[in-house]
C-alpha positions in Angstrom: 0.0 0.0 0.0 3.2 2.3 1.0 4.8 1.6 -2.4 1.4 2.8 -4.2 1.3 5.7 -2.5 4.5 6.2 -3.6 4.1 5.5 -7.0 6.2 2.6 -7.1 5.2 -0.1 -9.8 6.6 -3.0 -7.7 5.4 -4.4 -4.6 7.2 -5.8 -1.6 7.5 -9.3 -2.3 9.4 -8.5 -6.1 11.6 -6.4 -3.6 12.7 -9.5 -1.7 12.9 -11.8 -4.5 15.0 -9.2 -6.5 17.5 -9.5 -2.9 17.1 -13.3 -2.7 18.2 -13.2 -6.6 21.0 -11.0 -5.9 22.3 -13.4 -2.9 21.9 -16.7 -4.9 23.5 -15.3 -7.7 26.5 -15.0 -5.3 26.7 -11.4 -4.5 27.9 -11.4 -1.3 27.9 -7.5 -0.8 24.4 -5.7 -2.2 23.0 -2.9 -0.9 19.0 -1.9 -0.2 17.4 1.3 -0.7 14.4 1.8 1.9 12.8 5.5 2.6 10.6 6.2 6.8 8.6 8.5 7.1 6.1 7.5 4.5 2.5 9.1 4.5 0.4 7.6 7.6 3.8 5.7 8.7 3.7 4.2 12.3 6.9 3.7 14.0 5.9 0.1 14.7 5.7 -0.1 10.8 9.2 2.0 10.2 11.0 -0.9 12.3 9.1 -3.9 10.3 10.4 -3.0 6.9 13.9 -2.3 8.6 13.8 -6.1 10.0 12.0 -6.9 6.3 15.0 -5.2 4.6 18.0 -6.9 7.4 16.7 -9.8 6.6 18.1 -10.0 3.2 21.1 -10.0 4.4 22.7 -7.3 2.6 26.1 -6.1 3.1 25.2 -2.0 3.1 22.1 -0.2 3.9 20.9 3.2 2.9 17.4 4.2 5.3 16.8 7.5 4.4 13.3 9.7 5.6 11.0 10.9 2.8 11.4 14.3 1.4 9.2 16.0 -0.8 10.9 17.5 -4.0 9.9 20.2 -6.3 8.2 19.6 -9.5 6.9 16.1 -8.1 3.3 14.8 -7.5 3.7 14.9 -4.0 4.9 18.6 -4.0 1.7 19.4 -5.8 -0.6 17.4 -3.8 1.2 17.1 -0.7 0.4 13.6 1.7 -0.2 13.5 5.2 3.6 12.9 6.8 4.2 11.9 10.3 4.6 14.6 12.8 8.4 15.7 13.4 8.3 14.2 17.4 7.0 11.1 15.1 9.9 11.1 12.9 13.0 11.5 15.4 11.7 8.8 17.7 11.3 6.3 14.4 14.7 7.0 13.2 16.0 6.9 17.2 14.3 3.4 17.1 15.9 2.4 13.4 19.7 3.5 14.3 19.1 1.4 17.4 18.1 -1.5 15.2 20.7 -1.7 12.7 23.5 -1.2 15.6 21.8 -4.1 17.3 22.4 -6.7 13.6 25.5 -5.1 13.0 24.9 -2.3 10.9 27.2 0.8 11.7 26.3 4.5 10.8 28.9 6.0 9.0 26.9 8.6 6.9 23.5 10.5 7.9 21.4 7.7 6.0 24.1 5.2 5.5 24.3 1.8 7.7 27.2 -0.7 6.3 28.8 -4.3 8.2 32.3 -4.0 8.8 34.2 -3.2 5.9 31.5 -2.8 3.8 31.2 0.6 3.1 30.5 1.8 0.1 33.8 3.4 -1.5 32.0 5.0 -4.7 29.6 7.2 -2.4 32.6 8.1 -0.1 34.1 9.7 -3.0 31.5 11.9 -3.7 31.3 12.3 0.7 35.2 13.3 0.5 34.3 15.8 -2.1 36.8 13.7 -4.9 36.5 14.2 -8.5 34.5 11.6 -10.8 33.7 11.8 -14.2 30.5 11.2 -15.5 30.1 8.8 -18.4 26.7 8.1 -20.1 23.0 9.9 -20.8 22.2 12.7 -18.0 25.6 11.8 -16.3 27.2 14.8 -13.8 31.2 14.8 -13.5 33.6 16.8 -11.5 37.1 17.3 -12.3 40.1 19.3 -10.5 42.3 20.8 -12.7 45.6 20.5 -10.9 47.1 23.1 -12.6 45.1 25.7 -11.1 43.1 24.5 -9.0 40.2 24.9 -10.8 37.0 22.6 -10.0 34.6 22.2 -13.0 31.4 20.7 -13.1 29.9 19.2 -16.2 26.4 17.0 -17.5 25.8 15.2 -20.4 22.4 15.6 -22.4 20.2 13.7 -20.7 17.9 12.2 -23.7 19.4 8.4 -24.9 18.8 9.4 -28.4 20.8 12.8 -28.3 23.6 11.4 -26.5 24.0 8.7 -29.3 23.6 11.4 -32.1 26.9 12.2 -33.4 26.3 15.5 -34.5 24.9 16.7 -31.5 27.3 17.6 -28.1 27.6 15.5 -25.3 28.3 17.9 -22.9 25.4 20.2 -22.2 26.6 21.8 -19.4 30.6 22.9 -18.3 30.8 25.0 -15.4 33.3 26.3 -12.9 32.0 25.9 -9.1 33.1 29.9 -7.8 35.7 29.4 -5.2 33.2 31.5 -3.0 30.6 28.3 -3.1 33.2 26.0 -2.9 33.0 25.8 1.3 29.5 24.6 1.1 30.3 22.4 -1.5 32.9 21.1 0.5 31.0 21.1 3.4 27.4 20.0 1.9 29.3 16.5 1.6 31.8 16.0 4.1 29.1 16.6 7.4 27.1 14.2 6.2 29.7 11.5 7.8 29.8 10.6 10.6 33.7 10.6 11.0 33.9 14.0 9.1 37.3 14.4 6.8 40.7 15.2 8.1 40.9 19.4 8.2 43.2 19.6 5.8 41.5 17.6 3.1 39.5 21.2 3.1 43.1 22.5 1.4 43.5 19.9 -0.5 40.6 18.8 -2.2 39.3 22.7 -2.5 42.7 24.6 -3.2 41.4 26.9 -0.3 43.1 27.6 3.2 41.8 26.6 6.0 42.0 29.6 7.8 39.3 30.6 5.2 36.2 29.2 7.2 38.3 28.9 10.7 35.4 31.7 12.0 32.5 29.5 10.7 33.9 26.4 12.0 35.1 27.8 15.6 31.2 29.1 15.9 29.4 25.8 14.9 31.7 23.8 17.7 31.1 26.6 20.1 27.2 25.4 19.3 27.9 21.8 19.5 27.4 21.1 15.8 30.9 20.0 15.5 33.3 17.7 17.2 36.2 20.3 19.4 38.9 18.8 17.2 40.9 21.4 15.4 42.7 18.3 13.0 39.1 17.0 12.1 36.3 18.4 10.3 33.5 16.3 12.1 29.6 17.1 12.5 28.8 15.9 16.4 25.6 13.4 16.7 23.5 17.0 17.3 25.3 18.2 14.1 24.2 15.4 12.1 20.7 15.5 13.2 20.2 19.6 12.4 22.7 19.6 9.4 21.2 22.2 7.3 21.8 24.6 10.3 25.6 23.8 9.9 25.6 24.6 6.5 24.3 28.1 7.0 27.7 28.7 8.2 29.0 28.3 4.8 26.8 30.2 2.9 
């Protein structure tokens, strides 16, 4: 009923067989997708599909709340959510959970075994460059000769990005070095480690002295970890992020 509400055009039992197929096919290290905080959600129900999804067996677990997006049907025709008291006492519940089979937070909505986290999100976490390869696919490169960080997408439509005379690229931007702190910082807070400080330096061309005010006032808060060698959102920091972020803006 959840999914359809959703408008999902599966059900829950193909989502376990599609797990069960992944397992027998001998993939020892999968991971599940699985949203809370779905319209008329109890918490009772939150922690069922949690135990549904656990056991599968998979290796890495992303458990994420529902957001509602611009330009979607739910933005137009907004559900009934669960109330926010609701909401941190259901995800409370579903961190406690996944500790208790093993599963350890190491990003806001991102539960791995040991060993099992996912190295092609942390790149993206760590604020590393990747190129994007394929219809609708984002990149972002360093230039190492000056610093430079540029963004790019491909065209999104199959057809146009198979049509020779037509561009791949449809976008090619630099990020202003300005907007490069809460680039930096949009990514790295969301672990729950954080990033050594001077992968700020390194990865942004920036000094760290740059945002030294901003990050001396969120640990004065208790949004970050009193470490001056790591750049590390505390469990209240994690929780209110987007106040964080302010910071950088």
């Amino acid at each position: 009923a959840q999914l359809k509400q959703l408008g999902r055009i599966h059900d829950g039992d193909e989502a376990l067989r599609a797990a069960d197929f992944a397992r027998s096919a001998g993939f020892d290290n999968f991971n599940l997708d699985l949203m809370f905080g779905l319209p008329g959600q109890s918490i009772a129900q939150a922690l069922n599909d949690l135990l549904s999804a656990i056991s599968c067996a998979p290796a890495h677990l992303s458990w994420y709340q529902l957001t509602i997006e611009p330009n979607t049907e739910f933005f137009r025709r907004p559900p009934v959510l669960p109330q926010d008291d609701v909401l941190a006492e259901m995800q409370d519940a579903g961190i406690a959970l996944l500790q208790e089979h093993g599963y350890a937070r190491y990003e806001i909505s991102a539960y791995s075994q040991r060993g099992r986290r996912a190295r092609h999100n942390l790149n993206y976490w760590e604020f590393g460059d990747y190129l994007g390869i394929g219809a609708g696919a984002h990149g972002k490169i360093t230039l190492q000769e000056t610093q430079e960080i540029r963004r790019m997408r491909k065209t999104r439509m199959p057809a146009h990005y198979l049509d020779p005379a037509r561009e791949f690229t449809t976008e090619l931007s630099a990020v202003p070095r300005e907007e490069l702190p809460f680039e930096f910082m949009m990514n790295a807070l969301r672990l729950s480690d954080g990033v050594p400080a001077q992968s700020f330096a390194e990865r942004t061309g920036l000094a760290l002295d740059d945002i030294a005010e901003a990050l001396a006032s969120l640990r004065q808060r208790g949004l970050l970890v009193a470490r001056p060698d790591r750049i590390q959102s505390t469990t209240l920091g994690l929780q209110f992020l987007n106040n964080s972020l302010l910071a950088f803006m």
